[in-house]
N, C-alpha and C positions, 0 to 999 in steps of 0.2 A: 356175388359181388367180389370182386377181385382188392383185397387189403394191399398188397403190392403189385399193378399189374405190371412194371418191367420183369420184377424176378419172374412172375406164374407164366409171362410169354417166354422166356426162356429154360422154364422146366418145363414148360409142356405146352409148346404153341396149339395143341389139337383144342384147346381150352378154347381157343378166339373162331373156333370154326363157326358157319352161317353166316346168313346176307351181308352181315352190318360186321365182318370181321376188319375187314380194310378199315373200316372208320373208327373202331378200338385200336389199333395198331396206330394209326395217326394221331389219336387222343394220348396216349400212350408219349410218343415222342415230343408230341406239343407239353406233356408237363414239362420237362426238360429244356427246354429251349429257352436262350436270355430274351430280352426287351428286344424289339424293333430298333430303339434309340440305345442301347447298351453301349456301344462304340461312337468315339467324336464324328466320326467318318459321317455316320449315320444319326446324323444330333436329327430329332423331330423338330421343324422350324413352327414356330410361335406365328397366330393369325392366318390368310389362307392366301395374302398376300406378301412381299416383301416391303410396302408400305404401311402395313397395318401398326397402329398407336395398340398399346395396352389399355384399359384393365385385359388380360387375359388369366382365366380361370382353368389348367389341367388336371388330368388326371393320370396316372401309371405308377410302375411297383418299379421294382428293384432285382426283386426274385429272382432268382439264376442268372442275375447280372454278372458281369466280370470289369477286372481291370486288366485296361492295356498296357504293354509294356511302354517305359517313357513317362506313361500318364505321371502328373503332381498330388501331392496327398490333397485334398481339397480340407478347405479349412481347418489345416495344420490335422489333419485324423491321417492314418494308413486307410481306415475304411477296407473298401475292397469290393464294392460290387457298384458300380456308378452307373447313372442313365446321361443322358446330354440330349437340351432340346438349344436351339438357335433362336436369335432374333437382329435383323436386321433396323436400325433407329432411322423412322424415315425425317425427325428433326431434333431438335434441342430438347430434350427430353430431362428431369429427375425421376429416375426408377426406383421404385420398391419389388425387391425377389422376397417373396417368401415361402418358406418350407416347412414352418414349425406347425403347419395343423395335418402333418401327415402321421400315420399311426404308430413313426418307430422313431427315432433319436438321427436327425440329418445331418450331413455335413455340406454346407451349401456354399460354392464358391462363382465366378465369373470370371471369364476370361476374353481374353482377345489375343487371334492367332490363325495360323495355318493348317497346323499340323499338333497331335497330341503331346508333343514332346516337345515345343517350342511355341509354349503357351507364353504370354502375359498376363498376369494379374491387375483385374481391374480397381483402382483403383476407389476406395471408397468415400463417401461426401465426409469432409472432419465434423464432428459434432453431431456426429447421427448413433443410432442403436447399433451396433452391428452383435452378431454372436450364429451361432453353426447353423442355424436355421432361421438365419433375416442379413439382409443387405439392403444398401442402401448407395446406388452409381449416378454418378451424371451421364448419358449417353448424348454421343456427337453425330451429329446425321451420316447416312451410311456406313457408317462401320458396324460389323457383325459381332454379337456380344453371344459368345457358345455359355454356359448355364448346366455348370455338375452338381449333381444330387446324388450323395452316396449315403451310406447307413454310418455312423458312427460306430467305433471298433466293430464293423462287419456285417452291423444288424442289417435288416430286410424287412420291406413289407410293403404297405399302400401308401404313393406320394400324392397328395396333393401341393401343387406348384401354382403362385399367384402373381402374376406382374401389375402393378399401380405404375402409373406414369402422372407427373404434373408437369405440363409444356412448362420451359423456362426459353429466358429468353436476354441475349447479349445485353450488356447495359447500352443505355442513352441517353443523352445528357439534355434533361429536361431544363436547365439552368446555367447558363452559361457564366462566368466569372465574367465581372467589370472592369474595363479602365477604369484607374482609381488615382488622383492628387492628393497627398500629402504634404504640410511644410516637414523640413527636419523635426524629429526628437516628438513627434507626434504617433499615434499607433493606426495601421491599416491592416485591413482583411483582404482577401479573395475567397471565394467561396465557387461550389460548382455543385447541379442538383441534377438526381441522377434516377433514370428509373430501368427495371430490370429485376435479376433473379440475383438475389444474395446468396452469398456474402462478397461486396465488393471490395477490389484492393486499388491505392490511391499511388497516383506517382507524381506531383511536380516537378517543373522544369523551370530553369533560370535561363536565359541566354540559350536554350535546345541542350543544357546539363543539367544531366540529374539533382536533386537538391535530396541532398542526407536526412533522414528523418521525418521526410516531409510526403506524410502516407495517411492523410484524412483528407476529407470531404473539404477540411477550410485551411488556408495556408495564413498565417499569421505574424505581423513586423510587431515587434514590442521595439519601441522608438525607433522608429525606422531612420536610415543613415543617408547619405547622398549614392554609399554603395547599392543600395538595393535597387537603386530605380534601373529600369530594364524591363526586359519581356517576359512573360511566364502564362505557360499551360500548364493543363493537367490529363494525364492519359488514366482511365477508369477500365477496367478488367473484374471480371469474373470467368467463371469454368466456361462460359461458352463466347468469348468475345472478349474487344475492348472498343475503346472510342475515347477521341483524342477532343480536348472542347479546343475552342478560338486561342489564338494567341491575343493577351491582355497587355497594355503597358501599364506600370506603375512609375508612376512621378513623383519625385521625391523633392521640392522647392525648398531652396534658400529660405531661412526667417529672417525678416527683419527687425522687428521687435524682440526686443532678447527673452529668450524663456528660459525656464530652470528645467534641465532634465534628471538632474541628480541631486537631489536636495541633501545638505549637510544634516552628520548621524549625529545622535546622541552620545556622550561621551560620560563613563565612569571611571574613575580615575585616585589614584591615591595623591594626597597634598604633596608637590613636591615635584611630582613628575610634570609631563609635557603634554596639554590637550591640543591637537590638531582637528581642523573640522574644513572641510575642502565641497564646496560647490562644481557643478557642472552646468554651460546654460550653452545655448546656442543663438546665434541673432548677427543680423550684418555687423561686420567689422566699425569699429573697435566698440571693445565690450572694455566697463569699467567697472571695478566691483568698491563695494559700502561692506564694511562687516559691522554689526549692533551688537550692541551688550545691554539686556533688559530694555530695548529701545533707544538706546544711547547713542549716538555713532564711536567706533573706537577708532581712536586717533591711530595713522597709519596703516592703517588694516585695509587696503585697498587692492590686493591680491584675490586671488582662485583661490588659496590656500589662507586658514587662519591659524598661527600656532600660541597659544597661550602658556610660556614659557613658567615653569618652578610654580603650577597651583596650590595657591591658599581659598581658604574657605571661602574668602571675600571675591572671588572667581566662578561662583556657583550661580548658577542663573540659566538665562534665555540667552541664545546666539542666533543670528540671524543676516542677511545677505542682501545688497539691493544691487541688480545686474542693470548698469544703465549704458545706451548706446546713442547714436542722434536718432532712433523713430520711436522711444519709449525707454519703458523699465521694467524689472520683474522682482518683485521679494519673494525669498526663499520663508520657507516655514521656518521653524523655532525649532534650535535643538539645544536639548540640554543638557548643561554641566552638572554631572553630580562629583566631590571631592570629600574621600574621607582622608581620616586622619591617619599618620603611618601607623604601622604596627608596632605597639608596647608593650612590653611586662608591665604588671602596675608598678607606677611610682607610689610613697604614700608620699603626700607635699604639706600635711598635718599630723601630726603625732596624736593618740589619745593625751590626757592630763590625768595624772593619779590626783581622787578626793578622798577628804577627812569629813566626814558626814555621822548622825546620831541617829541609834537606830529608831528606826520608824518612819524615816525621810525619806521620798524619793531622788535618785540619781538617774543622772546621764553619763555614758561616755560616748565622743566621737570621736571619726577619722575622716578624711580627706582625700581622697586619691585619685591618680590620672592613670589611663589607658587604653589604648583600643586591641581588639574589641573590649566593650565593655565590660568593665568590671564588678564581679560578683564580691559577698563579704561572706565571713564567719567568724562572731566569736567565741571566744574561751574563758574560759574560768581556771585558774590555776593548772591551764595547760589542756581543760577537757571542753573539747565544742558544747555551746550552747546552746540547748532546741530551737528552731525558729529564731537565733538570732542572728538575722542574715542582711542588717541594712545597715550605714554607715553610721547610724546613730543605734547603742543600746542603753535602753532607759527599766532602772530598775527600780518600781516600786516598792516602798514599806520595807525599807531593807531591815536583815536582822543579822544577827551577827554570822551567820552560815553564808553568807556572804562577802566579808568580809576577804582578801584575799588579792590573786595576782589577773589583772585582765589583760586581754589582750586579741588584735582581729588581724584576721588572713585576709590580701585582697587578692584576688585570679580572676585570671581570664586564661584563653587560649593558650599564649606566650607564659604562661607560670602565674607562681605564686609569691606575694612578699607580706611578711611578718611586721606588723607593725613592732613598737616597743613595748615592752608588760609595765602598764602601771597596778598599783596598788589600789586600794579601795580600803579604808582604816575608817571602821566605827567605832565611835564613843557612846557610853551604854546612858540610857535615860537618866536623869538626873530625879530622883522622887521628889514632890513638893513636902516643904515643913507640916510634921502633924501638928491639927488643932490641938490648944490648950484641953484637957478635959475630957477628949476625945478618946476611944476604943481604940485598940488596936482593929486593922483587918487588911485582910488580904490583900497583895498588889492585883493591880484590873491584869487579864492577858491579854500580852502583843497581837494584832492582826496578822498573817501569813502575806509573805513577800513574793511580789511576781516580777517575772526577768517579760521586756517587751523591747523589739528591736526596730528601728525605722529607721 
């Protein structure tokens, strides 16, 4: 057996003598030799027709393959040893190429073209798997799709190559859009239904122009105007087609009865300033407006517009609108006024009171005070905060003379802090009752312990 038979035929062709020499000599140069399909020129056409549909299932290698000059790296690889088979789409076609159940690492690409050097890459479906050994093309009836299969950095071996195909098919518009009547300030649709291969893309038209934005299945008026009325299609596309549905008009009618399209907002507002609150309504000419306050009517308030100049509190409530014309009327919902108060430092507008009190006794001091936001408290005792005593009354139980001394309460909020005045707090000590005639001496009873409590 010959372990190299090119070198051993040319050390010593007398080795290939007898019958069957010719047919070693040809075994011989056939190791050698690239693929059938090695060059584009020479692509193996796919089916045994040029209408033939996939599944197709092949087989071939790589081995002693080459690359031509010109050729593209297929699937971004240099590679280096490429085969090419063909296939001619006899319709609207989604193909599946695959090459990943061959025995070495592929680089699998498609093209469309002439010539190996003035290829185009086929474009791939969005949203599908792709990677060096799977694709995934729309194909358009008769054009030729050429199909490289190279070895990733160079490798070689046994290809298996698979084409799937699912017919796809142009859209058509199973559902046509309706003429459609509207009064003003009312909401309308179009809509159009569609059947075919996805992913469809949507185009409305106004008057035969484009309309911006307007790329779904359903076109949409949120209060539609006297401008919208007019004509309007829609043109529907996918990778293999489009189709254009009916021209629809949409009518857009006069109201006569006045409606509200823009109901007056809510309004929050510091005292002082200006609340404005403004209606929208549509309805045959002349439209007269009502403005309510809590269900009131407000005098003079007979505008589109309401302004409630320099609000006070007594300004907080329900506002509300009645749109009247000669064939009817419409009331607006309720919007409401909320109005705080401006922003202050605390004022105190009450001073504590310094007491003369005997120990044992419970006391109070309080304070008084204004501001927004809200005002928080703290008192003191001879200058030092008092635990938990944080409300504008602090009430001290059982006092004793440890108590006795300088009070005083912080009031804050956001905008700062104000010190009230320090009053005093002056205990007089128990007064003992007269001993019984007769009587022993004995001990005085002890004081109960004193608690600070703030409210």
């Amino acid at each position: 057996m010959l372990t190299d038979p090119v070198d051993a035929w040319f050390d010593d062709p007398a080795l290939l003598t007898g019958s069957d020499g010719a047919d070693e000599i040809a075994t011989i140069f056939a190791l050698t030799d690239p693929p059938a399909n090695d060059n584009f020129a020479s692509a193996t056409a796919l089916g045994t027709t040029a209408g033939d549909a996939p599944p197709f299932n092949v087989q071939g290698d790589n081995v002693n393959a080459t690359k031509e000059p010109g050729e593209p790296n297929h699937a971004g690889n240099a590679g280096g040893h490429s085969v090419w088979w063909k296939w001619t789409a006899p319709g609207n076609f989604r193909v599946s190429v695959f090459s990943a159940n061959s025995n070495f690492n592929t680089a699998l690409a498609v093209y469309t073209g002439a010539a190996v050097n003035a290829l185009t890459p086929v474009r791939p479906v969005p949203f599908t798997v792709a990677g060096p050994g799977m694709f995934f093309f729309d194909a358009t009836p008769g054009i030729t799709y050429h199909i490289a299969v190279d070895g990733v950095d160079g490798a070689t071996g046994n290809i298996t190559l698979a084409l799937g195909a699912l017919a796809t098919t142009p859209p058509s518009i199973t559902g046509q859009p309706k003429n459609t009547a509207v009064t003003v300030g009312a909401d309308a649709i179009l809509q159009v239904f569609v059947a075919g291969s996805d992913p469809f893309n949507y185009q409305w038209f106004f008057n035969n122009a484009a309309i911006d934005h307007a790329n779904s299945s359903s076109l949409f008026f949120f209060r539609a105007k006297s401008s919208d009325a007019g004509s309007y299609h829609v043109v529907v596309s996918n990778s293999f087609g489009t189709a254009t549905s009916v021209a629809v008009t949409l009518t857009v009618n006069a109201n006569l009865v006045p409606m509200i399209t823009v109901q007056p907002a809510n309004q929050s507002i510091t005292m002082g300033q200006n609340a404005v609150f403004a209606v929208e309504a549509t309805g045959a000419a002349t439209l007269s407006y009502q403005w309510l306050f809590n269900g009131t009517p407000i005098g003079g308030a007979t505008g589109s517009t309401l302004t409630v100049p320099n609000v006070q509190e007594s300004n907080a409530g329900a506002y509300s609108v009645t749109v009247t014309n000669g064939f009817g009327s419409a009331t607006s919902g309720n919007a409401s006024l909320a109005v705080f108060p401006i922003a202050t430092k605390p004022v105190i507008t009450v001073q504590p009171v310094g007491l003369n009190a005997t120990v044992g006794a419970n006391v109070s001091f309080s304070v008084t005070a204004t501001g927004f936001p809200a005002v928080s408290y703290q008192w003191l005792h001879n200058g030092t905060p008092i635990p938990n005593a944080t409300g504008a009354t602090l009430t001290l139980d059982n006092v004793q003379t440890s108590h006795a001394g300088s009070y005083s309460v912080n009031a804050t909020n956001a905008l700062g802090t104000t010190a009230s005045n320090a009053v005093v707090l002056t205990l007089n000590p128990v007064t003992p009752p007269p001993a019984a005639s007769g009587s022993g001496g004995g001990a005085a009873a002890a004081l109960p312990a004193c608690g600070f409590s703030a409210r």
